[in-house]
N, C-alpha and C positions, 0 to 999 in steps of 0.2 A: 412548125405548125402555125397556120395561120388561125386571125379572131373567126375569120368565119367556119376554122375546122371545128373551134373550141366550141360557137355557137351552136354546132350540127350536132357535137356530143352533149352537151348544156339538154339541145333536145330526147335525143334517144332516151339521155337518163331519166327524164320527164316522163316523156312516154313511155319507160319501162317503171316505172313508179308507179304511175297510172294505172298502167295495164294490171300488177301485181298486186290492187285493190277491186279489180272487178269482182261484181257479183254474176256468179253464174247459174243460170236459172234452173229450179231446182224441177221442174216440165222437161228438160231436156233428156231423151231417150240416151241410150248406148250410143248405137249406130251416128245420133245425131252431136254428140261429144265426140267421139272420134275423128269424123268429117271436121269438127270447125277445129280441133286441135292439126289435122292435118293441112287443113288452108291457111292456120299459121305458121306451122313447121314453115312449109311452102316460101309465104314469106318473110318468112326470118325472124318473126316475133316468136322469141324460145320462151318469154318470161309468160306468156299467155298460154300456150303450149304446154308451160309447164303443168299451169294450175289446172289448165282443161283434163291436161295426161293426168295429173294425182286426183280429181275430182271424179274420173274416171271409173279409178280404181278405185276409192273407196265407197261408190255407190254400185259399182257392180264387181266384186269381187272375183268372182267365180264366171264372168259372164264371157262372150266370145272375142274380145275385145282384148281381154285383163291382160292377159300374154305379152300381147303385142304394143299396149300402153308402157306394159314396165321394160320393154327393150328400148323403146322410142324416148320413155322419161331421159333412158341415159345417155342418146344422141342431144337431148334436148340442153341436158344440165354441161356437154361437153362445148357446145354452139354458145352458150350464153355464159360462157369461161366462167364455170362455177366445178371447177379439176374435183375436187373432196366428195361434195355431193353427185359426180357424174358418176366416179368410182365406189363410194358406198350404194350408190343405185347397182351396178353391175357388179358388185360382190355377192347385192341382195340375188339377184335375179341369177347368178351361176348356183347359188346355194337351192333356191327354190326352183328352177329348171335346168339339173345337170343333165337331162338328156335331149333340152329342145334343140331342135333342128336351127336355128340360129346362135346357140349359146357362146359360137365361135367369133361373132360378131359382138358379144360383149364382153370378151374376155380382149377383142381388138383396142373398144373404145377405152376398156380400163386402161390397157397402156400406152394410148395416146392421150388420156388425160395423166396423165402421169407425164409422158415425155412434153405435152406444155405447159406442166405447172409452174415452171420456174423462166419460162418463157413471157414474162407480164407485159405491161405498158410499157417498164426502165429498158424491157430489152429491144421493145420495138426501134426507141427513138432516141437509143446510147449505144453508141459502140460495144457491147462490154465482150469481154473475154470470156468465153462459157467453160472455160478449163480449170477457171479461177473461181468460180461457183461452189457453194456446195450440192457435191454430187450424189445428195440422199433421192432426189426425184427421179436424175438419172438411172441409177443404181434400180431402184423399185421397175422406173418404165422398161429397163432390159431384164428384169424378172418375170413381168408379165406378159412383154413379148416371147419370151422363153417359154412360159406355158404355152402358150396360143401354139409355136410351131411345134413343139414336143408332143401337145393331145392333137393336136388339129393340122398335121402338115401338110394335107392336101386343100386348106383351104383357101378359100378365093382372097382372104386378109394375109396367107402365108407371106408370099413375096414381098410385099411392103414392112411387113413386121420383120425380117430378115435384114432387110437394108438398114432400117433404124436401128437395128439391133448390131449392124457394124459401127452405125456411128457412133452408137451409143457406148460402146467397147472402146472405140482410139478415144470418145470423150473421157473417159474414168480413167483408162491409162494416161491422157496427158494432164490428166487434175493428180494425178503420184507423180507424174515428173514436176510439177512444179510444186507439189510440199517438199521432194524432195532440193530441188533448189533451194528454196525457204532455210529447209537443217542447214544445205551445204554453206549459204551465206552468212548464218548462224554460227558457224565453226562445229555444229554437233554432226558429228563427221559419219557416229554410228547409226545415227538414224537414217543421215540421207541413204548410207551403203545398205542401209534395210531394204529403203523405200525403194531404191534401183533395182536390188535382187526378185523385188515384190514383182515388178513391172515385168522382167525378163521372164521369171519363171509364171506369170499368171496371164500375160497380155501376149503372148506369142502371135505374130505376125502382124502386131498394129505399129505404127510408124515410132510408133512409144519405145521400142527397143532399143535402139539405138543411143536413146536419149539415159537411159537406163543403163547400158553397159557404159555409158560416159561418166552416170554419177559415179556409178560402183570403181572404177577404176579411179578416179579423185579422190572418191573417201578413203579407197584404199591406201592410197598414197598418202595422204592425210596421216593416216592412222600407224603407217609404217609395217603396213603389213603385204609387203615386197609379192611374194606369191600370188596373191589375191590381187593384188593389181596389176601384173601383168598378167595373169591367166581372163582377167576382164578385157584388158587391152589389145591382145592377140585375137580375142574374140570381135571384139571392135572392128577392128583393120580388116579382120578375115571376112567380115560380114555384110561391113558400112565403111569399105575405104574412103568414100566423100563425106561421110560427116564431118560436122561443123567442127568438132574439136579436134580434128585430126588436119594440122598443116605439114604439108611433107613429109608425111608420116609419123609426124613424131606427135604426144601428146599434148594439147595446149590447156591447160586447167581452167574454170570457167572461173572462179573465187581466187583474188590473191590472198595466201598463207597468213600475211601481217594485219593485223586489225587497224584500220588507220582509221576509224572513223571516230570521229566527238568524242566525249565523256557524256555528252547528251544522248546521243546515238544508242551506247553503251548501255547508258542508265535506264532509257526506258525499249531496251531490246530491236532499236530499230525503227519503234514506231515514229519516230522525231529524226528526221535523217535530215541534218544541214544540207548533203550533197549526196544524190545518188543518181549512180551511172545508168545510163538505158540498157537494157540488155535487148537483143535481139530475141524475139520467139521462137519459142523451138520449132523443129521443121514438124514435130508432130502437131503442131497448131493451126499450123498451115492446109496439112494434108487431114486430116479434122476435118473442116468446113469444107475443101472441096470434096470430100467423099458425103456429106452430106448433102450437100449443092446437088450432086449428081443423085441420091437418093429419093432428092423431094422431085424431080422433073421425072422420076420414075412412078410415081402415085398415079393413080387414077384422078380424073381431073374433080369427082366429087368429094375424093377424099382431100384434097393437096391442102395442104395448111397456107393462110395468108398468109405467105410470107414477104411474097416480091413487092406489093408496095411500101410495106416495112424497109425493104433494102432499099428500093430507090429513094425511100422520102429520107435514108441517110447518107446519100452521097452528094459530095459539096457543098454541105452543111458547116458552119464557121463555130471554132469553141465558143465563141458567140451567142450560134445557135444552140449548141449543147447544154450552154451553161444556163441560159434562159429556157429548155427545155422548148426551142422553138413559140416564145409566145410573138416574139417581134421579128418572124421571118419576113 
């Protein structure tokens, strides 16, 4: 990020500061609140927007307008990355209009403020791994997508709420495969064989399986409980003959057996590692992001999340620039 990006948001924040002290004339009609709350909509001032849509509504309650303010507040609060108050806007408004004729559209915006809550500024301009998250936001955004198509499946929001709702599936399944890592590096052999049976029996058909019949067969081995790992393993071969831990057919364990690490290491569980190996990402990590990739190029172009200058303003980027958060690009 360059000084003059910095200066450009120095601005906005100013001008949204500003904006979120105006006085609004208390002469102004209905009809004439609406119109200038929609010429901001229009351009991109949500923080003015906001105050015109709730000034709105608390001067005409009941009036022809009110409706369609409290649907717009919660476009408004989703635009101006404010996730908590977009969604308690459109919790309020399913509770007080379960039968309006758009309520399908705010049961949408609930779970796309939910699917960018954990999406911030760190994630625009860090690499970071979103498997490795926690996945309370995820979790919520593919509950609420789940409503939306369960009451509403012929709606115009269905399709796009179905695609995020795959990704958002291989994302929760590949956040168990790597707690499950976690135990298995640990040596807590039972947990990880939980965390893979978890994966298998609840994530069926996301790339996460695989990954999952891999743990379970290790821990089983681990554990010494012969049956259970190979009846993991046969399923492995049978299913995912190219996966990663399978060379020439035979099993390759991801954790070697011997603890060879510090007494440092040891003592404080890992968190202090003198020497740790890279490991490769799982292939469900991989297949993640591009089924999401393919997801957001399916959006409708008013819907499409910014994402793409995000992606390019991170490639060929130096830890350099990471580490300074791009202030001396």
């Amino acid at each position: 990020m360059q000084v003059k990006h910095l200066l450009l948001i120095a601005m906005f924040a100013l001008t949204a500061a500003c904006s979120s002290n105006e006085t609004i004339s208390e002469n102004l009609g209905e009809a004439e609140l609406y119109q200038q709350a929609q010429a901001d909509l229009d351009n991109r001032n949500y923080t003015s927007a906001i105050n015109k849509l709730k000034t709105l509504e608390s001067r005409y309650p009941f009036g022809r307008f009110a409706e369609q303010a409290q649907l717009e507040l919660i476009y408004a609060y989703y635009r101006n990355v404010e996730p908590e108050a977009a969604r308690s806007s459109a919790e309020r408004f399913i509770r007080l209009h379960p039968q309006h004729p758009s309520v399908d559209y705010a049961y949408y915006l609930k779970g796309l403020a939910s699917f960018e809550q954990d999406r911030g500024m760190l994630a625009r301009f860090l690499p970071l791994d979103m498997t490795k998250r926690d996945p309370g936001a995820a979790r919520d955004s593919f509950n609420e997508f789940s409503q939306l198509t369960s009451r509403f499946p012929n709606s115009r929001y269905a399709p796009d709420a179905k695609a995020r709702m795959v990704y958002l599936r291989n994302l929760l399944a590949a956040n168990e495969v790597h707690v499950a890592h976690y135990y298995l590096k640990r040596q807590a052999y039972v947990a990880a064989a939980n965390r893979g049976r978890y994966v298998v029996e609840n994530f069926q058909g996301t790339p996460a399986v695989a990954d999952g019949l891999a743990i379970m067969t290790e821990a089983y081995q681990r554990l010494d409980l012969s049956d259970l790992a190979e009846t993991s393993l046969a399923t492995l071969k049978l299913n995912y003959p190219d996966h990663g831990s399978l060379r020439k057919g035979e099993f390759v364990p991801l954790e070697t057996e011997d603890d060879t690490r510090s007494w440092l290491s040891r003592a404080t569980l890992g968190l202090i590692d003198s020497e740790t190996a890279p490991v490769d990402p799982a292939r469900a990590n991989r297949d993640v992001l591009r089924q999401y990739e393919n997801a957001v190029q399916d959006l409708p172009e008013e819907l499409r999340p910014v994402l793409k200058e995000a992606e390019q303003s991170r490639e060929g980027r130096s830890w350099f620039s990471y580490l300074t958060f791009g202030l001396f690009d």
